[in-house]
VOZAMAR-331955 format. One record per residue: residue number from 0; residue in three letters; x, y, z of N, C-alpha, C, CB in turn. Coordinates in Angstrom, 1 decimal. Each point is the difference from the previous one (the first is absolute). Last residue first. Glycine has a CB too. Layout:
   nr  rest     n_x     n_y     n_z    ca_x    ca_y    ca_z     c_x     c_y     c_z    cb_x    cb_y    cb_z
  NUM   ALA       X       Y       Z       X       Y       Z       X       Y       Z       X       Y       Z
...
END
This chain:
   nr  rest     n_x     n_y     n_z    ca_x    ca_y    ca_z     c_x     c_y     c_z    cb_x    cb_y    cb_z
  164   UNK    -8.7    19.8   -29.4    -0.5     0.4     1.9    -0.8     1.6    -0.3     2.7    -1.2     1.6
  163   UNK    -1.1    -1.7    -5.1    -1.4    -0.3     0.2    -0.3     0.7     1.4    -0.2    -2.2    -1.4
  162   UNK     4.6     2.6    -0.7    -0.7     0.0    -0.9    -1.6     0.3     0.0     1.8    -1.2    -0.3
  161   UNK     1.6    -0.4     3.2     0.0     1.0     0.1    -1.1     0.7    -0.9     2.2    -0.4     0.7
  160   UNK    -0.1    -3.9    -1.4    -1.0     0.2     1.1    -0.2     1.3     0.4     0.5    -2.1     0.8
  159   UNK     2.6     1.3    -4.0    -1.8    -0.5    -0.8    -0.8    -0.3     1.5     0.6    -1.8    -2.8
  158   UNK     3.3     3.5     3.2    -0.1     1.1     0.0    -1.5    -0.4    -0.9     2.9     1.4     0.5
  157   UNK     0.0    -4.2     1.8    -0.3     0.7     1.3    -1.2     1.3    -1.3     3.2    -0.4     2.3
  156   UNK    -1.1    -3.3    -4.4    -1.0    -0.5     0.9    -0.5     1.0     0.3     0.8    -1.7     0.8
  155   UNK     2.9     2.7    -2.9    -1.5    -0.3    -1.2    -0.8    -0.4     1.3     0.9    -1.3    -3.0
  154   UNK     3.4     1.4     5.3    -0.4     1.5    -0.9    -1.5     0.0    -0.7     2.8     0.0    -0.9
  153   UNK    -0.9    -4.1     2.3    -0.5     0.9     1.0    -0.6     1.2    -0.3     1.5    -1.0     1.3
  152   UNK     0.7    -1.6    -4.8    -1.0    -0.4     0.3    -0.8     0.7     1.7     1.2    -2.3    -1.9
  151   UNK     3.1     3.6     0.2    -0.9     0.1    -1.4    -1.1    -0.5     1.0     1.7    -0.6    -2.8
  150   UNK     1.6    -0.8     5.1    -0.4     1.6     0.3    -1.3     0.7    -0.8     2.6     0.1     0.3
  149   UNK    -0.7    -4.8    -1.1    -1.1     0.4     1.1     0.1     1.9     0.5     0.3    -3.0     1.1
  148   UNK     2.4     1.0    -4.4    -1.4     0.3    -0.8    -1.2    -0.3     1.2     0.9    -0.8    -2.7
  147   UNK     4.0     2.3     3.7    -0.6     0.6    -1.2    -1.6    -0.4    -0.2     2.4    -0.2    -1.0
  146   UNK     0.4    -2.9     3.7    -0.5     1.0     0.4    -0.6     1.7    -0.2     1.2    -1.8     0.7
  145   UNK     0.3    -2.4    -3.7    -1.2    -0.3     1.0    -0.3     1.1     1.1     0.8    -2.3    -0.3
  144   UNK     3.2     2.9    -3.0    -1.6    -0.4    -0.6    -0.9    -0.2     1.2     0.7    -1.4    -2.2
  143   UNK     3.5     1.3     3.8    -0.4     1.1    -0.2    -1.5     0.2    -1.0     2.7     0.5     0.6
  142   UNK    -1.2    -4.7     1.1    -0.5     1.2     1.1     0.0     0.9    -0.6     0.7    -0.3     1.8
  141   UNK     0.9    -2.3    -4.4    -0.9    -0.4     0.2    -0.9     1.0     1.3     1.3    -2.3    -1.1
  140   UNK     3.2     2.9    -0.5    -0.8     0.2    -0.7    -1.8    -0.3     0.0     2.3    -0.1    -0.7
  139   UNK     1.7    -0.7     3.1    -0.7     1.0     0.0    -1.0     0.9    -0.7     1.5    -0.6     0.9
  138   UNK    -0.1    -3.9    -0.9    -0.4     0.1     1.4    -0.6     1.2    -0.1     1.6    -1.3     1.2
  137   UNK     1.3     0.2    -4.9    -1.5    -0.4    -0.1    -0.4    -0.1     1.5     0.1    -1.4    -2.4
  136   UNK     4.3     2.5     2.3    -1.0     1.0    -0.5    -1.5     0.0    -0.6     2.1     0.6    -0.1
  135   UNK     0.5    -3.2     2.6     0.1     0.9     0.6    -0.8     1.3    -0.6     2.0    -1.2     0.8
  134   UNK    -0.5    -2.9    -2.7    -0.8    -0.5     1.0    -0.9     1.4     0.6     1.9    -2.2     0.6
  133   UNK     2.4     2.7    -2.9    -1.3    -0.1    -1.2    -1.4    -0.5     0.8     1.7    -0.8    -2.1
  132   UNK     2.6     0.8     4.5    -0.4     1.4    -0.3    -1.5     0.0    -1.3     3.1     0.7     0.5
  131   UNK    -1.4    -4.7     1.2    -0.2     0.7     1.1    -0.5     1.6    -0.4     1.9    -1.7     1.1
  130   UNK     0.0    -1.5    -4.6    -1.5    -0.3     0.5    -0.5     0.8     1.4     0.6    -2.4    -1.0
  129   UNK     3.6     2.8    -0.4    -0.5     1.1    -0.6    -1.8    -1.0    -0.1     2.9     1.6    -1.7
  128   UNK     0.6    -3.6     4.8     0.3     1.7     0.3    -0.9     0.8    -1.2     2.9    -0.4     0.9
  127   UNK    -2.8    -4.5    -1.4    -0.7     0.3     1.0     0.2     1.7     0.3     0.2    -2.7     1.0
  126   UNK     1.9    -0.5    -4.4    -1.2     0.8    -0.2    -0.6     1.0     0.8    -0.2    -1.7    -1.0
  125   UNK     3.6    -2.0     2.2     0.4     0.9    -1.6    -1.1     1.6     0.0     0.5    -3.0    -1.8
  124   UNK    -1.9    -1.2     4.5     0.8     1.4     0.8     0.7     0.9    -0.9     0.6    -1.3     1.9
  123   UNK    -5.1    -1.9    -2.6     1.0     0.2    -0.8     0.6     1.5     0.8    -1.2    -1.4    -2.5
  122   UNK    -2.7    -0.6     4.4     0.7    -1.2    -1.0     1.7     0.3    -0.3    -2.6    -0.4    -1.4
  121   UNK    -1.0     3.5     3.7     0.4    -1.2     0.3     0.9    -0.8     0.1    -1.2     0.5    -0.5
  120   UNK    -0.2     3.2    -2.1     0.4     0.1     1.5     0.6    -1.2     0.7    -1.7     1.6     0.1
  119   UNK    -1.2    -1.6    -3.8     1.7     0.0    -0.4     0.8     0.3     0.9    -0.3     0.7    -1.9
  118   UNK    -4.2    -1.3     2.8     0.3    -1.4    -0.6     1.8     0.3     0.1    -2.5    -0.4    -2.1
  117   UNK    -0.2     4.0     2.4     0.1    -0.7     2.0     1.3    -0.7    -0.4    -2.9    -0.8     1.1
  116   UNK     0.9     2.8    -4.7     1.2     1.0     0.8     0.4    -1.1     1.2    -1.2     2.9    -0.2
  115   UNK    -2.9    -4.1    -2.0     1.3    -0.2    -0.6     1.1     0.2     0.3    -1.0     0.2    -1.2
  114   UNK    -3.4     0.6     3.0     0.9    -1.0     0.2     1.1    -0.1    -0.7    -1.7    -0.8     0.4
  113   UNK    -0.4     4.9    -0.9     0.7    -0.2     1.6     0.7    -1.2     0.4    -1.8     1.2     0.6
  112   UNK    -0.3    -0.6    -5.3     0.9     0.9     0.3     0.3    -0.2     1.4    -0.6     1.5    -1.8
  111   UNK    -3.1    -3.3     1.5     1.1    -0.9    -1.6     1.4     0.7     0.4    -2.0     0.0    -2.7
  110   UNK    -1.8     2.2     4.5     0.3    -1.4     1.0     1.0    -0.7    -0.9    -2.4    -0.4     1.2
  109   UNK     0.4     4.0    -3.2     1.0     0.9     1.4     0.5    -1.3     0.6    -1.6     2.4     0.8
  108   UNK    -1.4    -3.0    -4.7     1.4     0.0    -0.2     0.6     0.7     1.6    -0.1     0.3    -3.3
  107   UNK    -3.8    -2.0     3.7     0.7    -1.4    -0.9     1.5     0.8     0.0    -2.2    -1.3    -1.9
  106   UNK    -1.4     4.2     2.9     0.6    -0.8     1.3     1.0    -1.2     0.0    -2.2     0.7     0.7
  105   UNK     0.0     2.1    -4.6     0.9     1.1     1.2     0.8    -0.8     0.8    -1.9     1.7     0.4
  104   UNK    -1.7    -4.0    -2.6     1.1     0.3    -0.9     1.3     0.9     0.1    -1.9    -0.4    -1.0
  103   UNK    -2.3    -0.1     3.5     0.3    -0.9     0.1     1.3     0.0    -0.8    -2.3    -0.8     0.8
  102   UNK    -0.3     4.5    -0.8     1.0    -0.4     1.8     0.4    -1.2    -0.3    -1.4     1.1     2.3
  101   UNK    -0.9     0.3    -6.1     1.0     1.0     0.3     0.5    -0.6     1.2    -1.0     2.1    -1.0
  100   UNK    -2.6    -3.5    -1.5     0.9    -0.7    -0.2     1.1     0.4     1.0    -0.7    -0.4    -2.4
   99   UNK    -4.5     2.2     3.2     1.0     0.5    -0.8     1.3    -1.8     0.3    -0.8     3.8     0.5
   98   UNK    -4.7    -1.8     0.9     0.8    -0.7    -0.2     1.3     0.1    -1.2    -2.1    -1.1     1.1
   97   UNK    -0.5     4.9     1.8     0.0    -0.9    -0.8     0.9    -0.6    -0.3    -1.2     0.7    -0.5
   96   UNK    -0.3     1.7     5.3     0.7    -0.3    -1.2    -0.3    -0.4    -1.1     1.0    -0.1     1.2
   95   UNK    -2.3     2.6     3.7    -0.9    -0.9    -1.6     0.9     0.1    -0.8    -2.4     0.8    -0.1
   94   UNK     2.7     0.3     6.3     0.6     0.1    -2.1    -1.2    -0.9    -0.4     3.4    -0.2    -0.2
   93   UNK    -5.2     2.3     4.3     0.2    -1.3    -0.1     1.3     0.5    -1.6    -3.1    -1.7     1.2
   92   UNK    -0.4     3.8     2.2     1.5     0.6    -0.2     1.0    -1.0    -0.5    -0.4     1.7     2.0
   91   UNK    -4.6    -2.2    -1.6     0.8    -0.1     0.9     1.5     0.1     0.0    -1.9    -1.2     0.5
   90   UNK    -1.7     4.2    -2.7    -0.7    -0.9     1.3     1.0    -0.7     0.9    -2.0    -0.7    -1.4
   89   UNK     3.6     2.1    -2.7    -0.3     1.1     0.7    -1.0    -0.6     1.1     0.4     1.8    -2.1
   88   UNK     3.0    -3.8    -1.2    -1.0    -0.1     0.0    -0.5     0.8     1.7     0.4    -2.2    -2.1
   87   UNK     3.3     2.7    -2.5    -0.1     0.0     1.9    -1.9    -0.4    -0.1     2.5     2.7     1.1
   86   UNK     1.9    -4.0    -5.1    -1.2     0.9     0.6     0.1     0.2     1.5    -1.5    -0.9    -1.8
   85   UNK     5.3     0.3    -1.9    -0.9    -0.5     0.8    -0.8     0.8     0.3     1.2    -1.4     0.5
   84   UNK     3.8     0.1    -3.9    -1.5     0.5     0.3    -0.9    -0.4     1.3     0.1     0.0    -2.3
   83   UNK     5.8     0.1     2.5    -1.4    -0.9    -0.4    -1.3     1.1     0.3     1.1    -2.7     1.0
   82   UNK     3.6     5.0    -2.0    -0.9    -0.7     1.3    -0.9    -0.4    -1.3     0.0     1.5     2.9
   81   UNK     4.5     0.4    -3.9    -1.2    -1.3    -0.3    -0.2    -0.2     0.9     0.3    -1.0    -1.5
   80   UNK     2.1     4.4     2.4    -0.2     0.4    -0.9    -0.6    -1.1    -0.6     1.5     1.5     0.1
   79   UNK     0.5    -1.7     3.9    -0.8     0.6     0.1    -0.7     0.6    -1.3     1.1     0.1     2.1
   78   UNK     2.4    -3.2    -2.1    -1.5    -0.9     1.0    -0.7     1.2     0.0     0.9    -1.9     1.9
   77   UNK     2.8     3.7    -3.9    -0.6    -1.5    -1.2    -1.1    -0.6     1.2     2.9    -1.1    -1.7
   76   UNK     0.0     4.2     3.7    -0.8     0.2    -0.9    -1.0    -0.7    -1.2     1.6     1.1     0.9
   75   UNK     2.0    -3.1     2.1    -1.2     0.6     0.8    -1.3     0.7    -1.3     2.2     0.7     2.5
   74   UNK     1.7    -3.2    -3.8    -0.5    -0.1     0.0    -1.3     0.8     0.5     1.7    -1.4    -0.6
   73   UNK     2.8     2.6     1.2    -0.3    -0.1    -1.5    -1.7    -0.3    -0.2     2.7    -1.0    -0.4
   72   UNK    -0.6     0.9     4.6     0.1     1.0    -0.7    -0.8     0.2    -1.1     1.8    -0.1     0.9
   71   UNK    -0.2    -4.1     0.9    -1.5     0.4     0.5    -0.2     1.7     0.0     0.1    -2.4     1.8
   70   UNK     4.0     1.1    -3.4    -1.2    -0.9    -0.7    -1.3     0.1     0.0     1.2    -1.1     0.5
   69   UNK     2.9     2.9     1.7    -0.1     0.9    -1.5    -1.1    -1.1     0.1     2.6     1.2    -1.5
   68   UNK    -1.6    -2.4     5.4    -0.8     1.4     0.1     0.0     0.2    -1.7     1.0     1.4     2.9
   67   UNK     1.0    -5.4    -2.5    -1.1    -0.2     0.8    -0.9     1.2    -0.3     1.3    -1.4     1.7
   66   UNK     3.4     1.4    -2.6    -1.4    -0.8    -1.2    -1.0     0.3     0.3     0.7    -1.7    -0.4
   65   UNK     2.4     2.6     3.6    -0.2     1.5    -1.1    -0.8    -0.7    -1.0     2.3     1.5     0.1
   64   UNK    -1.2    -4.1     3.3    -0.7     0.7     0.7    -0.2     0.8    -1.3     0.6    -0.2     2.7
   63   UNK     2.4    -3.1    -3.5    -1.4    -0.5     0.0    -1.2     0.8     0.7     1.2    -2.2     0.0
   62   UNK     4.0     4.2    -0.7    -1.0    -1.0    -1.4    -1.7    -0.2    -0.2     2.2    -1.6     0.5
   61   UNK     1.7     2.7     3.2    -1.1     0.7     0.4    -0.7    -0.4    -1.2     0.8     1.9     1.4
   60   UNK     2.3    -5.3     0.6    -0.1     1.0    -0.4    -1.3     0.6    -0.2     2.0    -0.5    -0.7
   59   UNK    -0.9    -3.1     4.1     1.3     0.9    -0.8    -0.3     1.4    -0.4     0.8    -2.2    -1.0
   58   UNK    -3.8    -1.2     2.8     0.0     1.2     0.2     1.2     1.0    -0.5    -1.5    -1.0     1.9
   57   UNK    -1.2    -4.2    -3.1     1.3     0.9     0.5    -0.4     1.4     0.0     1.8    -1.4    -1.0
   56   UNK    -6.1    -1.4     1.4     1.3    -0.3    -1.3     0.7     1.1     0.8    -0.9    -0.8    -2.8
   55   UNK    -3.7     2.5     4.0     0.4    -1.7    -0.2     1.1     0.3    -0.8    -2.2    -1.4     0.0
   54   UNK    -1.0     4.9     1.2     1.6    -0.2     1.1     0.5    -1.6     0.0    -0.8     2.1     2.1
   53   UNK    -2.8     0.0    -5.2     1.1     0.9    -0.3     1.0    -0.9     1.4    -1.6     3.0    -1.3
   52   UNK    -2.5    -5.4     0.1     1.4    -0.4    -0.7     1.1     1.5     0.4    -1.5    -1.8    -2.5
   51   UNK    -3.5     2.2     3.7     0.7    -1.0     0.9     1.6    -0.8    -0.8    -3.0    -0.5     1.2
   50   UNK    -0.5     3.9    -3.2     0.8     0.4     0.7     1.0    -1.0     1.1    -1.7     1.9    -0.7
   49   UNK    -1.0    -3.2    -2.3     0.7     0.9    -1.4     1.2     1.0     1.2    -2.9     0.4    -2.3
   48   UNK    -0.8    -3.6     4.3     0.4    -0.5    -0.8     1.4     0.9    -0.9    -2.5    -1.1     0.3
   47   UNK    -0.9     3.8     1.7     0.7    -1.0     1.0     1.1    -1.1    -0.4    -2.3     0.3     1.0
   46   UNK    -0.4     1.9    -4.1     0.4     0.8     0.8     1.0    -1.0     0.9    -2.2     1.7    -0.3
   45   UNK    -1.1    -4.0    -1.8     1.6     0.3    -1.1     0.6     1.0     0.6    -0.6    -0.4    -2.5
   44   UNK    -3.6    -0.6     5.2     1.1    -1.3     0.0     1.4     0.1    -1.3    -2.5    -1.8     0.8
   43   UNK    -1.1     5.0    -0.3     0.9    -0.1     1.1     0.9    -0.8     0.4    -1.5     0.8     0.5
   42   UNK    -1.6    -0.2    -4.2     1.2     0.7    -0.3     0.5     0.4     1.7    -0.9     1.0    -2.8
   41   UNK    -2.5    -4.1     2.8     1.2    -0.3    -1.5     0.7     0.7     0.5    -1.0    -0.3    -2.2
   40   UNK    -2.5     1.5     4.9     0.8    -1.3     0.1     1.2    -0.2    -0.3    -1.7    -0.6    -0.2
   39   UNK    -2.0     3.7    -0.7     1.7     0.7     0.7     0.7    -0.8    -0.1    -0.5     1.2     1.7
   38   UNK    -4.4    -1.5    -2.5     0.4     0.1    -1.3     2.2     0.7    -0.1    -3.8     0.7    -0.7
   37   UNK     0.6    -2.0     4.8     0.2    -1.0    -1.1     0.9     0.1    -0.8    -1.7    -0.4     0.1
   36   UNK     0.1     4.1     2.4     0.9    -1.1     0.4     0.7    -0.9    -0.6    -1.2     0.3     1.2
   35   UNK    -2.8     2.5    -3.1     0.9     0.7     0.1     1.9    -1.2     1.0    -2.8     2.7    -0.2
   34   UNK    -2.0    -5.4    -1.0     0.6     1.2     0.2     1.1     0.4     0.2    -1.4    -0.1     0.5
   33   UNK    -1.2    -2.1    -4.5     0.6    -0.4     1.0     0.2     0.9     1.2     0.9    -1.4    -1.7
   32   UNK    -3.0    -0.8    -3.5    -0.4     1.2     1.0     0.9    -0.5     1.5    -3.0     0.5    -1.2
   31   UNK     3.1    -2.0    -4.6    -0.2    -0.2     1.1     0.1     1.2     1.9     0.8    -2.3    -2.1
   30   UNK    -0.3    -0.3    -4.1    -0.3     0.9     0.7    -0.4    -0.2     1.7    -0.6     0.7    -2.4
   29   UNK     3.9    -4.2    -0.1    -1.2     0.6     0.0    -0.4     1.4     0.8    -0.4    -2.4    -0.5
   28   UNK     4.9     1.2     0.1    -0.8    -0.2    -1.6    -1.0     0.1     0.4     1.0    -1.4    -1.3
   27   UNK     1.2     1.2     4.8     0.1     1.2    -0.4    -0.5     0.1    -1.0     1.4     0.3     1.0
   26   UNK    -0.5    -4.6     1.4    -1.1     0.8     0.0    -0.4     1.5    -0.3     0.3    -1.6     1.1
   25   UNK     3.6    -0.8    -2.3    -1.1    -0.9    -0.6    -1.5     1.0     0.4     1.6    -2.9     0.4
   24   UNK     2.7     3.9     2.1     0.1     0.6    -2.1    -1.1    -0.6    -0.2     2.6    -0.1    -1.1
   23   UNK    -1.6    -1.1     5.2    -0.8     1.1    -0.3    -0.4     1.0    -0.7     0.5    -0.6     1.2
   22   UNK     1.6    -3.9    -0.7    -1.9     0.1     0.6    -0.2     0.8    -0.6    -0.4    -0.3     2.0
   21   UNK     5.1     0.0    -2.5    -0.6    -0.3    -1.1    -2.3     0.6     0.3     2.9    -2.8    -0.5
   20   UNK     0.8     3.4     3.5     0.1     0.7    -0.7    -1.1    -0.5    -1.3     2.5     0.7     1.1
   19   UNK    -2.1    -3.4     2.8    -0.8     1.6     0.0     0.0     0.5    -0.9     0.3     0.5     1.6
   18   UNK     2.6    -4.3    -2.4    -1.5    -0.1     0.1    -0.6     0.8     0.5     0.2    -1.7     0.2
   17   UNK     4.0     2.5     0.3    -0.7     0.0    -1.5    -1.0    -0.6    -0.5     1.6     0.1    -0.3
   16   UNK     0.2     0.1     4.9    -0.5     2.2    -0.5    -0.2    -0.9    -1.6     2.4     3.0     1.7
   15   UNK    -1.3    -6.9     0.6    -1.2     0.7     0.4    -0.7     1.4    -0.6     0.9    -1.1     1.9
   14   UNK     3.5    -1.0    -2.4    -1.4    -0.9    -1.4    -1.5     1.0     0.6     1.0    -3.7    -0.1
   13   UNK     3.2     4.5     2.6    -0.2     0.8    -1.2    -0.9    -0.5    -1.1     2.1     0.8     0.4
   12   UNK    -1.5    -2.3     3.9    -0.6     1.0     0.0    -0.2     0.9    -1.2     0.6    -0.3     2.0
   11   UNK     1.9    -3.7    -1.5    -1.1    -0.3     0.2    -1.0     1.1     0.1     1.1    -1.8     0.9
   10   UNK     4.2     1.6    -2.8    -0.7    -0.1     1.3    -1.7     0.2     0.1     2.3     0.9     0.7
    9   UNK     1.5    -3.1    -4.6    -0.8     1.7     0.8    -0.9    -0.9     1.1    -0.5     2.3    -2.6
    8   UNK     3.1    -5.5     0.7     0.9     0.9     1.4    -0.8     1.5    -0.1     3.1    -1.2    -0.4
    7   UNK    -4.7    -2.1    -3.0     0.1    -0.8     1.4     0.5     0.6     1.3     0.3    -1.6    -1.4
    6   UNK     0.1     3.0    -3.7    -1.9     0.2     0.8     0.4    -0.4     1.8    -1.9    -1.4    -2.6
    5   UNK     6.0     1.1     0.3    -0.4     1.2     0.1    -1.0     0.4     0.4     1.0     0.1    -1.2
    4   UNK     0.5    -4.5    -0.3     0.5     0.6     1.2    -0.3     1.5     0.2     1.8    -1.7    -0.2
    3   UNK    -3.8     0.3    -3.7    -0.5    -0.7     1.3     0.6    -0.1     1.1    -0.9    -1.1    -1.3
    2   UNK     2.6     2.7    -2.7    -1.1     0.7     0.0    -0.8    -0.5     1.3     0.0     0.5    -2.6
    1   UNK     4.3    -2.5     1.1     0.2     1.3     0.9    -1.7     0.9     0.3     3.1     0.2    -1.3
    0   UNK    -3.2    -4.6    -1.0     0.5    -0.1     1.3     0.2     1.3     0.7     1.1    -2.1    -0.7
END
């Protein structure tokens, strides 16, 4: 019963980003050519995403902002330090990836971890002041990986196109 009052009150958009999320873990296993845009999407939507929780929940204290920055701190380096392999295809400035487990297995746990936080957010006010801050810091964390491994990835783009100029 509580597992099904719970499906029933997320909100409708979030089946959606997990059905993206999932698409796009699935299509990542196979090898595949995309352009440079495309390949932004994702890590614009956990950006965005990672950043749209810092001015949610009480403003009391400063807690959920210092999670937030030590997190997406922490991690930044970690996105710029595993960039995904890829090619460039030089005619049409296209990525060439190979098919890898990796985004889809990435995307399960960052979404597992965001719902959950929501869940206990939620549910449980006991809880809610250090779900807030833990929320906070998988937010920032998430951005901060994500905007790490698009830097990583502009970086490798700009300089395997360079390459051929």
């Amino acid at each position: 019963m509580f597992a099904y009052q719970v499906l029933i009150h997320t909100p409708p958009w979030v089946w959606v980003l997990l059905a993206y999320l999932v698409w796009q873990g699935i299509q990542s296993m196979q090898p595949r050519k995309t352009p440079i845009w495309r390949a932004l999407i994702l890590p614009v939507v956990f950006i965005v995403w990672g950043m749209s929780r810092i001015g949610f929940g009480p403003q009391g204290s400063a807690w959920p902002l210092i999670a937030w920055i030590a997190a997406a701190l922490a991690l930044l380096p970690l996105g710029v330090l595993t960039p995904r392999p890829f090619d460039v295809d030089h005619e049409t400035g296209e990525i060439i990836r190979p098919g890898s487990a990796f985004a889809l297995i990435r995307n399960l746990v960052v979404f597992s971890l965001q719902y959950g936080v929501g869940v206990i957010s939620a549910i449980d006010a006991a809880d809610r002041a250090l779900a807030i801050i833990v929320g906070r810091a998988i937010s920032g964390a998430t951005a901060g990986y994500f905007i790490g491994s698009t830097v990583a990835l502009l970086v490798a783009y700009r300089r395997k196109r360079a390459e051929t100029a």
